[in-house]
Each structure stands twice: as structure tokens, then as C-alpha cells.
C-alpha positions in Angstrom: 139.1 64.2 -3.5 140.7 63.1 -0.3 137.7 64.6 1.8 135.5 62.7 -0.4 136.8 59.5 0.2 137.3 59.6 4.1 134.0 60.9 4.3 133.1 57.4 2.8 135.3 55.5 5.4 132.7 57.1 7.3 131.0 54.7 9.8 127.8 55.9 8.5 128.5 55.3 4.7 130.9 52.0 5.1 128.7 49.1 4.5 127.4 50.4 1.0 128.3 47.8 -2.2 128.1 51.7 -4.3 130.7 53.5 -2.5 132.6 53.9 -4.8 129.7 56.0 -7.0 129.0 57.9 -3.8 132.4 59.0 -4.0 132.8 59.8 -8.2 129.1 61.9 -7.4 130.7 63.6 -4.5 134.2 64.3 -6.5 132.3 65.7 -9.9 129.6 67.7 -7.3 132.3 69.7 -5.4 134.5 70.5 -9.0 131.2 71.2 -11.0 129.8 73.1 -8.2 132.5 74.1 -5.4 135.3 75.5 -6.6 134.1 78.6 -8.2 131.8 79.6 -5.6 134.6 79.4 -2.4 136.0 82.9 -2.0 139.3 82.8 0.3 139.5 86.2 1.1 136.2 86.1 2.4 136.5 86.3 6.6 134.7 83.0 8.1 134.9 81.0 5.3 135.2 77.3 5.8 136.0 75.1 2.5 136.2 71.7 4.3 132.8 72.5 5.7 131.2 73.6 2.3 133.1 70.0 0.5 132.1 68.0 3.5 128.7 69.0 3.0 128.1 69.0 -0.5 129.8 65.4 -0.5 127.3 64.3 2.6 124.2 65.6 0.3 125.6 63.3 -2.3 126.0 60.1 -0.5 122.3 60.6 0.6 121.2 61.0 -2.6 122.9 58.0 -3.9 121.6 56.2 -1.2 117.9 57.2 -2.0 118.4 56.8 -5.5 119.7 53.0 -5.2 116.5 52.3 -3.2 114.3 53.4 -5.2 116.1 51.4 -7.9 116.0 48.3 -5.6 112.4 48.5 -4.6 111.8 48.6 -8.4 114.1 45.4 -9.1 112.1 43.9 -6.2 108.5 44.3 -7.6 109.4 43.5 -10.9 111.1 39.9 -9.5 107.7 39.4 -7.6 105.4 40.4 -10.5 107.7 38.0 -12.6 107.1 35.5 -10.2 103.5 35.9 -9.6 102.9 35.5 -13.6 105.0 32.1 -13.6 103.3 30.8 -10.9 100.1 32.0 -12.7 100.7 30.4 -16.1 102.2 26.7 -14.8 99.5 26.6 -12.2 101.7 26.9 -9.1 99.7 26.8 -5.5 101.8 28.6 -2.9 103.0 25.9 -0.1 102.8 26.9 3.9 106.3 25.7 5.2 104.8 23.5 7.6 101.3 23.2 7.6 101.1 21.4 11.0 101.2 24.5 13.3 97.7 25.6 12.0 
């Protein structure tokens, strides 16, 4: 848990509104997925590395995921839009028409 959570005090991964998902994806990824497959007797093995990674791979996955479900929020606010505008008979106005 606790590499999780520095790793999103991460410079890189700060400014995110969903950090906090990030981190619950990250947590459930390295116990689902982590635990059984780190062997310590195993010379060279590096556990931090292996969590660090796997929580990494997570926070870019969130990340790509909440785009996608921006870019969708987007569209469907401009296709909203663009029907209103359509059915009251809206013209779009230039902000100041004087500079053509």
C-alpha cells in the first residue's frame, strides 16, 4: 500500500482529480496479481521494483481510461449542443465581427 500511494505523490501523477482510483487499481493489482508470483529465495529478486511497476502500469491505465471517458463526455455535450441549437434555430455569433 504504502508504495502505491507515494508513487502517486509522484510529480508525474500529482495533478490527477482520480488519484485516489489510481491508487485502489494499483493496491487490488499488486494483491490480485503480486503477491503469489514474488519468490524471496529467488537470488536477484526485487519486490519494490515488481510493485512499483505493476502500480506505474496502473496509473497509466487509469489515465487512458479517464480520457477516453472524457473525450466521450465531450462529444456527447457538443452533439447535445449542436441539436439545441438546431431545433430553436440558434445562428453561431463571431465574438467580434469587426476584425474581419
Amino acid at each position: 500500500m504504502k508504495i502505491c500511494i507515494r508513487f502517486s505523490l509522484h510529480p508525474r501523477f500529482y495533478g490527477y482529480s482520480y488519484r485516489d482510483e489510481m491508487v485502489a487499481d494499483a493496491i487490488y493489482t499488486c494483491l490480485s496479481r503480486g503477491v503469489d508470483k514474488i519468490d524471496p529465495d529467488r537470488p536477484g529478486s526485487n519486490p519494490f521494483s515488481y510493485f512499483t511497476a505493476i502500480a506505474f502500469n496502473c496509473f497509466r491505465g487509469r489515465i487512458n481510461s479517464e480520457k477516453k471517458f472524457m473525450e466521450t463526455k465531450k462529444r456527447f455535450r457538443e452533439n447535445k449542443y449542436n441539436m439545441f441549437e438546431q431545433q430553436e434555430g440558434l445562428q453561431q455569433t463571431q465574438d467580434n465581427p469587426d476584425e474581419e
